[in-house]
C-alpha positions in Angstrom: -2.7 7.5 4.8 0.8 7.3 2.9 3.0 4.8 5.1 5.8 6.3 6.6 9.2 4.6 8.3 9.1 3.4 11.9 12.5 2.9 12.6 14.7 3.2 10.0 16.9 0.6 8.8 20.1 -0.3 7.3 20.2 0.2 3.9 19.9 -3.2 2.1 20.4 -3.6 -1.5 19.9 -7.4 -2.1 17.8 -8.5 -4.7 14.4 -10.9 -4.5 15.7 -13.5 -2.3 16.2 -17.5 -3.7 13.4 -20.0 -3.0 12.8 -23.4 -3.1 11.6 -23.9 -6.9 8.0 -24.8 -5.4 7.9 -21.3 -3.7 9.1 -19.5 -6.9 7.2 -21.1 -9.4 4.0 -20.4 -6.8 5.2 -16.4 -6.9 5.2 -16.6 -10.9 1.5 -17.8 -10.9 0.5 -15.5 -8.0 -2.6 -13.3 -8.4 -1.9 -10.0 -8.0 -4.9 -9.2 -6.8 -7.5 -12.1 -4.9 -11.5 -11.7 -3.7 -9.9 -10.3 -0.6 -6.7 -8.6 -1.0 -4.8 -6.7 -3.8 -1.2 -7.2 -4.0 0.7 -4.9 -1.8 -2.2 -3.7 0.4 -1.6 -3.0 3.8 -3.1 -5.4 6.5 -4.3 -5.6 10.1 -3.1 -9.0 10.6 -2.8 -10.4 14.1 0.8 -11.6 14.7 3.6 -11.9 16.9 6.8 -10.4 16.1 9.1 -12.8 14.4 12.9 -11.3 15.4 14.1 -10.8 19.2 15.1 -8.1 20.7 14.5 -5.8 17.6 12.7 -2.9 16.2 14.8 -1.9 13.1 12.4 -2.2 10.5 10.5 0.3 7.9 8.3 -0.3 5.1 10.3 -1.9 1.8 7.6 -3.7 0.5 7.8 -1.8 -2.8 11.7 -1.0 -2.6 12.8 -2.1 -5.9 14.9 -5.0 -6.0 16.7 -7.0 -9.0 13.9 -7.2 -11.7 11.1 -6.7 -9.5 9.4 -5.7 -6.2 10.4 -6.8 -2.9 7.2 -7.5 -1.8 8.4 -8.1 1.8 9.5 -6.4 4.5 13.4 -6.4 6.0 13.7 -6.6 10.0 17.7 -5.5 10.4 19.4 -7.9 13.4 22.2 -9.7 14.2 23.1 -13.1 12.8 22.2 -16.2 15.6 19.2 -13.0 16.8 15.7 -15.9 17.4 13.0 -15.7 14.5 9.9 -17.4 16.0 6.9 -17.6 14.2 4.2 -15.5 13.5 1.4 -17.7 14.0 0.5 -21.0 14.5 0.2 -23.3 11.3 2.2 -26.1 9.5 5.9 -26.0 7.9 5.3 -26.1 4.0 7.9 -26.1 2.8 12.2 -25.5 3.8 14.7 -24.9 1.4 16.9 -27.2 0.5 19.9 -25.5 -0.1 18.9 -23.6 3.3 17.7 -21.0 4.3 14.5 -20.4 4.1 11.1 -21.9 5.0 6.8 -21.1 4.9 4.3 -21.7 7.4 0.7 -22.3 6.1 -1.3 -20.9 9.4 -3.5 -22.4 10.5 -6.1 -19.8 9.2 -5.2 -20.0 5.8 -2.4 -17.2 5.6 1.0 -17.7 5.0 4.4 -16.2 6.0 7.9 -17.1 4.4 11.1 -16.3 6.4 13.9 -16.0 4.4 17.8 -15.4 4.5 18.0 -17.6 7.9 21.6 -18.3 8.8 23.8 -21.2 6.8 26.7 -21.0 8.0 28.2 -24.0 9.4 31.1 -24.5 11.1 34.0 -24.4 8.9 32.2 -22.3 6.3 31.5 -19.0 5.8 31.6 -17.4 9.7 30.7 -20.4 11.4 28.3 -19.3 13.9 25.6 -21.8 13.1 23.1 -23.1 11.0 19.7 -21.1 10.7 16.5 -23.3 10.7 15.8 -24.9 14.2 16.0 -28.4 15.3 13.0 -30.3 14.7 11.6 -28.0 12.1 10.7 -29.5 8.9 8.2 -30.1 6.4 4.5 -30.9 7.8 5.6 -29.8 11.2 3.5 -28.2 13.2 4.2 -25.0 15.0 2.9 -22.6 17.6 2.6 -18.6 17.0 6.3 -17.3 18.7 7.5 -20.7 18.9 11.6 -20.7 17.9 12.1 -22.0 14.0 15.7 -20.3 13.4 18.1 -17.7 13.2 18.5 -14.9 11.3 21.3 -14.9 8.7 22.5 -13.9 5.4 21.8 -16.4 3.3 20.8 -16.7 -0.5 21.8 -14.3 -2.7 22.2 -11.8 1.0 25.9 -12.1 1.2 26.7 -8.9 0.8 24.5 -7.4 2.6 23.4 -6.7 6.5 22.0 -9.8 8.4 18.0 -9.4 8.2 14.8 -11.7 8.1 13.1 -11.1 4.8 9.0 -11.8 5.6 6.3 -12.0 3.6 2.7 -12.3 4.4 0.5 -14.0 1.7 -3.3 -14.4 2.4 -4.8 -17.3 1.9 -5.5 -17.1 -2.2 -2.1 -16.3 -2.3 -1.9 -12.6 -3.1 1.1 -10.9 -1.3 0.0 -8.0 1.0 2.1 -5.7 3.1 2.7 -6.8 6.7 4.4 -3.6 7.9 1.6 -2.8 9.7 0.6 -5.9 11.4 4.5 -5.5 12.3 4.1 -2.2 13.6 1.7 -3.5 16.2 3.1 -6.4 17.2 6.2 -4.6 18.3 4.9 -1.2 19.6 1.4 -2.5 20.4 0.6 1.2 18.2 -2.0 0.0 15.4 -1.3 2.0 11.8 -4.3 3.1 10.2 -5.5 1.0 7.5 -6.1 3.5 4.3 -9.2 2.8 2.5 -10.8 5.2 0.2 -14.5 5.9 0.2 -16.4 4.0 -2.5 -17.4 6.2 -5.1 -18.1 3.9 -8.1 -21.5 3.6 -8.2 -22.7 7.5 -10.3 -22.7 6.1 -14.2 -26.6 7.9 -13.9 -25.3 10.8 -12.1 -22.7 11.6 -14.8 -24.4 10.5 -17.7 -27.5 12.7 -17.3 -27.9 15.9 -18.9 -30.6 17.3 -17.2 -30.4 19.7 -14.8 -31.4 18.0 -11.2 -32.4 21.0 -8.7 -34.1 21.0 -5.6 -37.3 18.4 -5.0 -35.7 16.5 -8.1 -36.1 12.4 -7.3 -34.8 9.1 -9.0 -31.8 7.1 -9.1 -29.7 10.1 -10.0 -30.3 11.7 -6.7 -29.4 8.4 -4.9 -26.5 8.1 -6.4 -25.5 11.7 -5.6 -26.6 11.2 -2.1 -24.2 8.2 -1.4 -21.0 10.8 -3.2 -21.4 13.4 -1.3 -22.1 10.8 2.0 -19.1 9.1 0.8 -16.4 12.5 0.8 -18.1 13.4 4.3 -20.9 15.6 3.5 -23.9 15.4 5.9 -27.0 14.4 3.6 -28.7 12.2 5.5 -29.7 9.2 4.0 -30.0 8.0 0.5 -33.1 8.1 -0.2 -33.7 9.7 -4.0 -34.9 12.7 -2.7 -33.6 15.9 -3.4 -34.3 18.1 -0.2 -32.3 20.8 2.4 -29.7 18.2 3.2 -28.8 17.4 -0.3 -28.6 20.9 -1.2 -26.5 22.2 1.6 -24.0 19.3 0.7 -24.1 20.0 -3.1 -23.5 23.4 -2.0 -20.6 22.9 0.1 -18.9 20.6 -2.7 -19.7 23.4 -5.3 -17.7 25.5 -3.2 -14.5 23.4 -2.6 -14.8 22.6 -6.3 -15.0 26.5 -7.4 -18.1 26.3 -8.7 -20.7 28.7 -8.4 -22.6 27.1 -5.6 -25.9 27.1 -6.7 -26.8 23.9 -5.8 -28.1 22.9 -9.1 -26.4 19.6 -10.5 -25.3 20.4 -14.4 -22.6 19.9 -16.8 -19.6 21.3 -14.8 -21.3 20.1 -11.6 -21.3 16.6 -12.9 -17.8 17.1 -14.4 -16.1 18.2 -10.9 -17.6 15.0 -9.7 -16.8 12.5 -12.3 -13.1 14.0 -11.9 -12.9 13.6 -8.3 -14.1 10.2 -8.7 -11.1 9.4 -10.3 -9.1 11.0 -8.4 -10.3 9.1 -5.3 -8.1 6.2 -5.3 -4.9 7.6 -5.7 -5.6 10.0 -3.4 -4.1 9.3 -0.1 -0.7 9.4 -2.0 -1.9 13.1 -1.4 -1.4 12.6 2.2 1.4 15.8 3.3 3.6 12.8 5.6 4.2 10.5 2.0 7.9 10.4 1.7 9.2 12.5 -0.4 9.1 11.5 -4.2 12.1 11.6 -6.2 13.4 10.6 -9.9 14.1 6.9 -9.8 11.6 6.0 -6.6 9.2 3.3 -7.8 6.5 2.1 -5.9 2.7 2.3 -5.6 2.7 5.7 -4.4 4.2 6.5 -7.5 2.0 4.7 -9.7 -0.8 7.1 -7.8 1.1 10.1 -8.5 0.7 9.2 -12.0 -2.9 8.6 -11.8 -2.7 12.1 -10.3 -0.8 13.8 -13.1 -2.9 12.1 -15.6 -6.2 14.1 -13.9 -4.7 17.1 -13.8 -3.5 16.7 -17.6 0.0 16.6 -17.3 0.9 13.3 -19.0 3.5 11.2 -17.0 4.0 8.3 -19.7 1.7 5.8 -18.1 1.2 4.8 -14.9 4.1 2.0 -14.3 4.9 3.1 -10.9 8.6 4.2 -11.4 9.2 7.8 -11.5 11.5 8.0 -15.1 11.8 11.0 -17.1 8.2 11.3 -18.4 7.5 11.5 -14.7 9.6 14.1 -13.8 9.0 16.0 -17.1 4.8 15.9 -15.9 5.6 16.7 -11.9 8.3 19.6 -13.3 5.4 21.1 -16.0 2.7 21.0 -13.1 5.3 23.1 -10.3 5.4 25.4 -13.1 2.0 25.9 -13.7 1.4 26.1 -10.1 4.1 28.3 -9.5 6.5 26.1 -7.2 9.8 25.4 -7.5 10.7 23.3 -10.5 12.7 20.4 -9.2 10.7 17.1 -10.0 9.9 16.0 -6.9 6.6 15.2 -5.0 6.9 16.5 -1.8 4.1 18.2 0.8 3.8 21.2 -1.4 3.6 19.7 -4.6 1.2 17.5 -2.6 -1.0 20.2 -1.2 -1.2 21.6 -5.1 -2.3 18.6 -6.5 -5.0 18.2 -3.9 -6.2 22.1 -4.7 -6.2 21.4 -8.2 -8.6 18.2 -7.9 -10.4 19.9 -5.4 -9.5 17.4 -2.9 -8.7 20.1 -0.1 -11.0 19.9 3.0 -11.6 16.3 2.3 -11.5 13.3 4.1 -9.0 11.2 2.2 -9.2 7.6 4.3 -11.7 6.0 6.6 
C-alpha cells in the first residue's frame, strides 16, 4: 500500500533539525538498514501520541530537506501545546543549546523530539522554555508522561511551530512512525505493506527444460511457493507437478499474455523472472500513491525507477529523486502506452505500468 496523508499539514520547509553532536555523529554512523528494519520502513509500533489536542500530521518522512531526508515525521501545533512521551524508557540525551531530547525505551527503541520551545522570557516571544522540569539525562520516564513543549527551535525559526519525531529501532535504523502515529490518534491501524517473498526461483529460471504436467524436483517447489506467493491456489509445495499447479501456471500464463499452456519454458520462465523483480517496487503501483511529479524524491520514487528500468525505459538510476532522466523515461513510457505525455506518475500511468509487468489482478501487499 503507498502511504497517503491523514490530515494534512502546514507546509514546513525547515531543513534536518540541529542535534546534540552525540545525536548527529550517531545519525552519520547509522545503518541504513538493521536485522530487523530498513531505513524508512513503516512500523506498527505501539505508542501514545506525543502532541495534545492535535491531529495535523501526514507522512514527511521522505520530504526532502536541506542535504538530505527528513527521516521524521512533523505534528503541526501551537507553541506551549504538551509533548509527552511515547513510551516509557530513559532520557539519553538533551540538547544543550535546547531543544531537543531522546528517550531510550525501555524496549530498546528510541524516539527524539525535536524543535521544543526556547524561548525565554525576554527573548525571542517569551512564552517559555520547552523541556519540562525535572527532565534530564538518565531520567526515567513513563509512556504519556509531560517532557515539554512544542516550539520552534533549532534551525525552525522560520517556520510553523511543530514536534519533529523520529522513531529509531533498537540497532539504530530509522523507520517511519506515521503509522504507529496514525493509530495512536485515530485508534485506525494503517496496513503495513509487505511484498510476498519471491527470491527463492534461481532453479526455476535457470533451467531450460521444459517442466510440464507430472514433472517433480526442486524446480517445481520453487514454482509452487511463486505462484502461492502472488495468490494462486496450488496447494502445497510439495515438488509435484499436478492439477493444482497447472491450473495456477495457467492462470499466471494468462495475466502474463502467454499462451496458457501450462507448460513452464523460456518465455514462461522469463514472465516470471521479470515479475520477480518487479515485486518489490510494486506497491508504488498502488492507484491511491500521491501523485508523482518532477522534483518529488522519496522511496516511492526510487520504486518508480525500479519500475521504468523493467519496462526498459531507462530513468538514470534509481536515486529516488524524480530529475530529468526521470521524467524523460515516465514521458517515453505515456507515449508508448498511449497516455498523455506530461511526466508524471499518477493512477493511470500507474494502472499501465502494472499491465505492462503483468502485475494486474495481483495481490500487491499482505
Amino acid at each position: 500500500m503507498t502511504r497517503r496523508l491523514f490530515t494534512v499539514g502546514l507546509a514546513v520547509v525547515a531543513v534536518m533539525a540541529t542535534m546534540a553532536p552525540a545525536a548527529l555523529a550517531n545519525h552519520q554512523k547509522n545503518p541504513k538498514t538493521g536485522p530487523d528494519h530498513a531505513y524508512g520502513e513503516d512500523v506498527g509500533y505501539s505508542l501514545v501520541f506525543p502532541v495534545a489536542g492535535t491531529n495535523n500530521f501526514g507522512d514527511h518522512f521522505w520530504s526532502a530537506r536541506g542535504n538530505g531526508e527528513h527521516h521524521a515525521v512533523d505534528i503541526m501545533a501551537n507553541k506551549m501545546t504538551p509533548v509527552v512521551a511515547v513510551a516509557s524508557g530513559t532520557v539519553q540525551w538533551v540538547g544543550s543549546r535546547c531543544c531537543t531530547l531522546r528517550i531510550k525505551h525501555d524496549d530498546g527503541w528510541s524516539s527524539s523530539y525535536i524543535h521544543l520551545n526556547n524561548d525565554t522570557p525576554g527573548t525571542d516571544d517569551g512564552q517559555g522554555w520547552g523541556i519540562a522540569p525535572g527532565i534530564s539525562k538518565g531520567t526515567h520516564v513513563a509512556a504519556g508522561q509531560l517532557i515539554g513543549w512544542v516550539g520552534d527551535s533549532g534551525n525552525a525559526e522560520r517556520t510553523a511551530s511543530h514536534l519533529h519525531l523520529e522513531l529509531i529501532d533498537p540497532h539504530g535504523v530509522y523507520v517511519d512512525p506515521y503509522p504507529a502515529l496514525r493509530a495512536a490518534d485515530t485508534g485506525e491501524s494503517v496496513a503495513i505493506c509487505k511484498q510476498p517473498d519471491v527470491s527463492s526461483i534461481s532453479t526455476l529460471v535457470g533451467g531450460s527444460s521444459l517442466l510440464r504436467l507430472g514433472a517433480r524436483g526442486t524446480a517445481i517447489s520453487q514454482l509452487q511457493q511463486f505462484l502461492g506467493a502472488i495468490g494462486h491456489d496450488v496447494g502445497s509445495a510439495d515438488g509435484i507437478f499436478g492439477p493444482k499447479t497447472l491450473a495456477g501456471i495457467r492462470q499466471f500464463q494468462e495475466r502474463q499474455g502467454l499462451n496458457p499452456d501450462g507448460v513452464i519454458g523460456s518465455k514462461t520462465r522469463n514472465a516470471i523472472s521479470r515479475l520477480a523483480k518487479a515485486l518489490p517496487a510494486a506497491a508504488v503501483l498502488d492507484k491511491n500513491g500521491r501523485v508523482l511529479r518532477p522534483g518529488a524524491r522519496g522511496a516511492d520514487v526510487r520504486q518508480i525507477q525500479e519500475i521504468l528500468a523493467l519496462t526498459g525505459h531507462s530513468p538514470g538510476g534509481a536515486d529516488g529523486v524524480l530529475g530529468p532522466k526521470t521524467q524523460a523515461a515516465i514521458e517515453a513510457f505515456q507515449a508508448e502506452a498511449g497516455l498523455k505525455i506530461d511526466g508524471k506518475i499518477g493512477p493511470n500511468t500507474r494502472a499501465q505500468l502494472s499491465a505492462a509487468l503483468g502485475l494486474s489482478g495481483l495481490k500487491l501487499c499482505s
